[in-house]
N, C-alpha and C positions, 0 to 999 in steps of 0.2 A: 580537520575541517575540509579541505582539499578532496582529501576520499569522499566525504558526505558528499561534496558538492558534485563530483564526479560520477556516482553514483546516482543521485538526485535526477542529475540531467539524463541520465538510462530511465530512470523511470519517466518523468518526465516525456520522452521520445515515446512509451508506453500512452502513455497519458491522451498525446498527440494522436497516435493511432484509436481509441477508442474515439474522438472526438471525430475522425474521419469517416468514423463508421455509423457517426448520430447515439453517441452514446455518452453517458457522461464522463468527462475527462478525467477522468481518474488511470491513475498508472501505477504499478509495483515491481521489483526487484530484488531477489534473494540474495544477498551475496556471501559465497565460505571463502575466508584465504584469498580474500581477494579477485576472486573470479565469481560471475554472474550464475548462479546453477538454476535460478528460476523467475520467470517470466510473467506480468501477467497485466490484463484490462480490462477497464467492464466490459462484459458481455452478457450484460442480463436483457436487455431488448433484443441480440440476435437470437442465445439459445433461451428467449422466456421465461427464465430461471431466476428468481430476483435472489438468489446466493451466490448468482453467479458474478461476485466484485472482485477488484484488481487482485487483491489478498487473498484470498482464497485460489484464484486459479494461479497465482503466483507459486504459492503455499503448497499444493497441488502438485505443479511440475518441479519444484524443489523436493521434493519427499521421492518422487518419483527418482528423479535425478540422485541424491545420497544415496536408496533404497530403504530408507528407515523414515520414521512416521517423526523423529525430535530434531529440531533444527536448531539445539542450543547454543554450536559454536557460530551460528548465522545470523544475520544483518540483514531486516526487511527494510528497503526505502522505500514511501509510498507517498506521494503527490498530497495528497490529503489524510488527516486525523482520520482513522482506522474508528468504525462504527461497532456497537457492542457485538452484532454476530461476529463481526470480523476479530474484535479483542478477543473473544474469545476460543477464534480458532485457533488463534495465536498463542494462546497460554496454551491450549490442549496441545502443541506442537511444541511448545516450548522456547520460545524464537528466543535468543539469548539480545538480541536488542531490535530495537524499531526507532527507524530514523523518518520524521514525515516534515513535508514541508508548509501547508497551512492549518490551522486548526478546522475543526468541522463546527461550527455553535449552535448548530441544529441536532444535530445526530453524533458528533462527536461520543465517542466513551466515556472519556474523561468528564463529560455532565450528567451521564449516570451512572457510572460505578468505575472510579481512577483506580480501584483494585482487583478489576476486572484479568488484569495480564499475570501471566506467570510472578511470582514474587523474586525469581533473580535477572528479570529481563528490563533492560536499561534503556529510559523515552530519552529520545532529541527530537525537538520540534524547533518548525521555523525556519527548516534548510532551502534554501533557494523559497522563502516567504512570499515573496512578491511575483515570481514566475510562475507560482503553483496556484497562488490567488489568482494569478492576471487569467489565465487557462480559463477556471473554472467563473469568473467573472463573465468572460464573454460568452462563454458558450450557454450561461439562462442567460444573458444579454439578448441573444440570438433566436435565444426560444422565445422570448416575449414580444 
């Protein structure tokens, strides 16, 4: 639980930087062995690219970073419940777990297809709950 949280607040910091840039707060973190290999936030309003979410360019420089396309022995942390494109680039990668810390109830996976992930890749939700809601709370607070 310790490592979740530690990790959590990397993405998190992630998170932080999207929301500086007018984008939604969303934040991600790959980690192997305990070291961060990939990075990642939205940036689909700077490069106009609406695939372009934490997960994916996270997912991205991770792959880059191993040199191979399966990130099984890896730990994605990501601020918010991972949307079906995003589950699913994640099964095609293989993420061996995924750690997020508020659920999505709009877009979330998990409300349309919880078997969406690879069948040996292991969900935590709920990490740092309340800092990952509080984020994304204020920032459509701000837009309204």
């Amino acid at each position: 639980m310790e490592q979740d949280e530690k990790f959590m607040r990397e993405a998190l910091r992630e998170a932080q930087a999207a929301q500086a840039e007018g984008e939604i707060p969303i934040g991600a973190v790959v980690v192997w062995k305990g070291r961060i290999i990939g990075r990642g936030h939205n940036l689909t309003e700077r490069l106009r690219d609406s695939t372009a979410h934490a997960e994916m360019i996270a997912i991205t420089s991770a792959t880059e970073t191993m040199g191979g396309k399966y990130l099984s022995d890896c730990t994605l942390y990501v601020t918010v419940e991972p949307c079906p494109m995003c589950a699913g680039a994640l099964a095609w990668s293989q993420m061996g777990r995924i750690v997020y810390g508020a659920p999505d109830p709009r877009r979330g996976y998990s409300l349309f297809s919880p078997s969406l992930l690879h069948p040996r890749t292991q969900v935590t939700g709920g990490i740092l709950l309340e800092d990952c809601s509080a984020l994304m709370l204020s920032f459509f607070r701000d837009k309204r």
